[in-house]
VEXFI-856149 format. One line per 5 residues: number of its first residue (from 1); their letters; for each residue y, x, z of N, C-alpha, C. Coordinates in Angstrom, 3 decimals. Layout:
# residues N
NUM	a	Y:X:Z:Y:X:Z:Y:X:Z ~ ... .
# end
This chain:
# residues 104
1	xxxxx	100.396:95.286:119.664:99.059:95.290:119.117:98.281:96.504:119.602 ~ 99.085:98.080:119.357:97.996:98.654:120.283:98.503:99.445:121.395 ~ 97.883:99.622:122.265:97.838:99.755:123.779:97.840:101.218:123.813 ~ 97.530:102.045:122.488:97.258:103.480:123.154:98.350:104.111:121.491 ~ 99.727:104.723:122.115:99.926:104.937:120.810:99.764:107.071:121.263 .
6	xxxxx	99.168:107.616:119.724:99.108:109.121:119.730:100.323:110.078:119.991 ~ 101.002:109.186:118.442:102.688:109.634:118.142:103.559:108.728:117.451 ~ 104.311:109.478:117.420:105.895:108.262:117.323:106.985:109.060:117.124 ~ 106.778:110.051:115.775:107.656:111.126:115.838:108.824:110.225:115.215 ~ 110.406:109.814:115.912:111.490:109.493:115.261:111.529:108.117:115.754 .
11	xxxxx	110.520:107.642:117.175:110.471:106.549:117.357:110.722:105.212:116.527 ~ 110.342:105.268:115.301:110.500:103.813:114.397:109.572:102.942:114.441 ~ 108.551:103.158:115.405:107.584:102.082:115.912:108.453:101.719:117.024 ~ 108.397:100.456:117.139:108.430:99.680:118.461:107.107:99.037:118.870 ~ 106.556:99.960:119.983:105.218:99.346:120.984:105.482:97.820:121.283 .
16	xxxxx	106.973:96.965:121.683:106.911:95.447:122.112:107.039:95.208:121.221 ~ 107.316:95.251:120.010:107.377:94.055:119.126:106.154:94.307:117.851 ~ 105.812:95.917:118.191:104.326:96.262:117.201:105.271:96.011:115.780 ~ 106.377:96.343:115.624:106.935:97.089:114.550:107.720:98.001:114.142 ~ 106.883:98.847:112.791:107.826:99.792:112.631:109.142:99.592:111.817 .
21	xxxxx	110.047:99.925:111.929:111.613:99.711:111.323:111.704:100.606:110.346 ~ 111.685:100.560:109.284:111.846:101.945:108.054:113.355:102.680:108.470 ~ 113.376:103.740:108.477:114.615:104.558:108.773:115.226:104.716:107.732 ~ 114.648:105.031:106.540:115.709:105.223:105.308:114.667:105.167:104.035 ~ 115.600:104.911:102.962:114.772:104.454:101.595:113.963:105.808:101.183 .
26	xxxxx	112.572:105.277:100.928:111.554:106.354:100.154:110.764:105.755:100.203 ~ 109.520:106.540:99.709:108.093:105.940:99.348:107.285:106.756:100.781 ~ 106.221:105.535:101.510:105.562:105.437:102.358:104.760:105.346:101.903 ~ 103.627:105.977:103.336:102.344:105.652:102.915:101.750:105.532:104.578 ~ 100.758:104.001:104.190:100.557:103.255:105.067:99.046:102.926:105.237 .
31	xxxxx	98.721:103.115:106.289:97.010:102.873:106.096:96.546:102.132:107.789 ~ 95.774:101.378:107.969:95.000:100.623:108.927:93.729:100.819:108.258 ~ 92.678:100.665:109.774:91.487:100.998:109.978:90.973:100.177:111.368 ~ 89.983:99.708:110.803:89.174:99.207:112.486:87.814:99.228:112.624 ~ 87.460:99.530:113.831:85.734:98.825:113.950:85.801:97.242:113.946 .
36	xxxxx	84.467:96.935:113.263:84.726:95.363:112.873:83.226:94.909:113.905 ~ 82.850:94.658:115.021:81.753:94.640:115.621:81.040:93.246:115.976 ~ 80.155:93.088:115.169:79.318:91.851:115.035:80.099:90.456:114.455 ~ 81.248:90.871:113.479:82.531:89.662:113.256:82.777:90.321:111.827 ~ 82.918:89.402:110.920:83.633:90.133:109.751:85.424:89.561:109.757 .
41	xxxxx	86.114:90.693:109.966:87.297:90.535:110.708:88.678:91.064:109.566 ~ 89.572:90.434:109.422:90.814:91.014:108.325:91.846:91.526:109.368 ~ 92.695:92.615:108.585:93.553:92.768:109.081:94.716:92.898:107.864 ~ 96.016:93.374:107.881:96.882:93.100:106.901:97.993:94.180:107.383 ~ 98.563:94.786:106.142:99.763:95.844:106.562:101.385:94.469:105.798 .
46	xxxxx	101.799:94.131:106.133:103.389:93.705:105.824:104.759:94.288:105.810 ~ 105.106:93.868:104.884:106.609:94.231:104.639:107.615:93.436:104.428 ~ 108.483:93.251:106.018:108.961:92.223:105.908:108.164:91.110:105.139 ~ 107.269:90.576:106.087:106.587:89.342:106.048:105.405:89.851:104.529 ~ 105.527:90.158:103.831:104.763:89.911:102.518:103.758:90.797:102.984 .
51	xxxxx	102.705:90.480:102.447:101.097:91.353:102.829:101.208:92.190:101.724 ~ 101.057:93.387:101.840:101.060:94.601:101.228:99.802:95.004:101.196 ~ 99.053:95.012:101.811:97.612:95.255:101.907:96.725:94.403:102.866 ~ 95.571:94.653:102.455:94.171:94.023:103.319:93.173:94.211:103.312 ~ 92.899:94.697:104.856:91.505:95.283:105.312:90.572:94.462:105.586 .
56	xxxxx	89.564:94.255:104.900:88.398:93.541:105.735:87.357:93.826:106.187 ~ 86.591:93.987:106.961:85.385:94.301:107.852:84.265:93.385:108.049 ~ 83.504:93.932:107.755:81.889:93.042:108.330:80.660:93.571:109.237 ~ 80.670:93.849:110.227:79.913:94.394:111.156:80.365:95.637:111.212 ~ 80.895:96.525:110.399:80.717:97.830:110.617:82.262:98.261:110.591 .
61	xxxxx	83.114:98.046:109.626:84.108:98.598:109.870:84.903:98.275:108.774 ~ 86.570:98.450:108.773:87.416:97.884:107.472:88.453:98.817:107.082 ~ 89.329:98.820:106.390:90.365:100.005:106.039:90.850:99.387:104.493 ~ 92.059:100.017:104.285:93.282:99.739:103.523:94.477:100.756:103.610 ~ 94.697:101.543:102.689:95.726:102.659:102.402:96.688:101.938:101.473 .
66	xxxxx	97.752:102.097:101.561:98.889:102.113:99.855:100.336:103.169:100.262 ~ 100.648:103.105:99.639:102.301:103.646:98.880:102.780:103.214:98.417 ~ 104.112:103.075:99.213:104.623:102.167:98.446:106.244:102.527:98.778 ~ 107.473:101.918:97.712:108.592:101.967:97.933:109.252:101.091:98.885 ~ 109.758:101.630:99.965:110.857:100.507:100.981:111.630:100.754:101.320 .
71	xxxxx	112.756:99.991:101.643:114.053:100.192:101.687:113.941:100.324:103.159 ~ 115.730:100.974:104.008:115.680:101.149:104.641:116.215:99.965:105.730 ~ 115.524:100.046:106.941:116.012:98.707:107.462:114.714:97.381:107.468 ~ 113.456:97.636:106.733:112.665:96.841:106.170:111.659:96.625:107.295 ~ 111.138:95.960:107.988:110.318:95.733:109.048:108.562:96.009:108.363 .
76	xxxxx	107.882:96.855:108.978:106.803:97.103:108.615:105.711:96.568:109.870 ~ 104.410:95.379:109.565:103.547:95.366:110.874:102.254:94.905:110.098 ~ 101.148:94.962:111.465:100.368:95.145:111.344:99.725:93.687:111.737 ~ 99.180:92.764:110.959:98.480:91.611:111.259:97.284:91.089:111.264 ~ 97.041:90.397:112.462:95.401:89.658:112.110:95.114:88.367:111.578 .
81	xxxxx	94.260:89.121:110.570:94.376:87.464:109.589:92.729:86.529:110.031 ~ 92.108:87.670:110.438:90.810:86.705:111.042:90.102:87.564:111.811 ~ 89.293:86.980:112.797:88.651:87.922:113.590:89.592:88.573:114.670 ~ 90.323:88.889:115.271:91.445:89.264:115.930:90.728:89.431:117.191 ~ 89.798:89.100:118.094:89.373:89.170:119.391:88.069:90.310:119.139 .
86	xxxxx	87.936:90.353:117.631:86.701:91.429:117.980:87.492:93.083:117.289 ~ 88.501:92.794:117.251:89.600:94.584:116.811:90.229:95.308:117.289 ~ 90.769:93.995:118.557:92.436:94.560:118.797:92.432:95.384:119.833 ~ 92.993:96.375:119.982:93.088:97.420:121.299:92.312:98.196:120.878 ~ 92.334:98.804:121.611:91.886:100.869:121.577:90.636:100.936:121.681 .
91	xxxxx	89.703:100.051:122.765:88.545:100.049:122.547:87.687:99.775:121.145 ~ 88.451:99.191:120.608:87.715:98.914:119.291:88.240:100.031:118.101 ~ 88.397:100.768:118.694:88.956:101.734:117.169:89.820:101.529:116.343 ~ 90.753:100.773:116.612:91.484:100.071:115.465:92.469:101.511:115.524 ~ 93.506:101.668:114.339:94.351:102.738:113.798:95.584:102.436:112.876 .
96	xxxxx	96.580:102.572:112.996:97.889:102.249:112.135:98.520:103.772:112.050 ~ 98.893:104.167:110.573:99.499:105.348:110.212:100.264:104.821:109.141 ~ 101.769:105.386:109.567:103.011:105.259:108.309:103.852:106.414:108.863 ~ 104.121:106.529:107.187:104.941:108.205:107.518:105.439:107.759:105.755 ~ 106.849:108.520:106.074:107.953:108.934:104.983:107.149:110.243:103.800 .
101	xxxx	106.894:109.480:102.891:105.946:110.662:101.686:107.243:111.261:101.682 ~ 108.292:110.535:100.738:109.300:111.116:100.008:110.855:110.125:100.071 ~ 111.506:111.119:100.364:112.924:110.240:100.810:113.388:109.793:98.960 ~ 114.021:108.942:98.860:114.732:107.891:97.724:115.763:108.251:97.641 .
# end
């Protein structure tokens, strides 16, 4: 999903499959962001399959933060639920951040 990653401290993103793998049980915190440009566009954070959150956008822009508890081993990604041709890639600003608050 995106083409330009910043960091990847502990490599638990995987760039081919655009998921992150939880390393060990604690509470995360997870946030997506996009420019939404001339499209009102969703996006979605998952855990192991279940939508955990959802961003939606209408011309201008969308976003969605949570915290939450996950086990370790738990597949974390990032999905498009509508709009998908006006978000995806770097040109459009889009943003995925997950990081370990507190180990379990």
């Amino acid at each position: 999903m995106y083409d330009v990653i910043d960091t990847n401290y502990g490599s638990a993103y995987d760039p081919h499959s655009a998921s992150l793998l939880v390393p060990q049980h604690g509470l995360y915190f997870l946030s997506i962001s996009f420019g939404s440009h001339r499209y009102t566009s969703n996006l979605a954070i998952t855990v192991d399959g279940a939508e955990v959150c959802k961003a939606v956008g209408h011309e201008i822009m969308g976003s969605c933060s949570t915290m939450l508890e996950i086990a370790a081993g738990a597949t974390v990604n990032v999905r498009a639920v509508r709009g998908a041709a006006s978000i995806l890639g770097s040109e459009r600003e889009t943003g995925f951040t997950g990081f370990l608050y507190k180990a379990l």
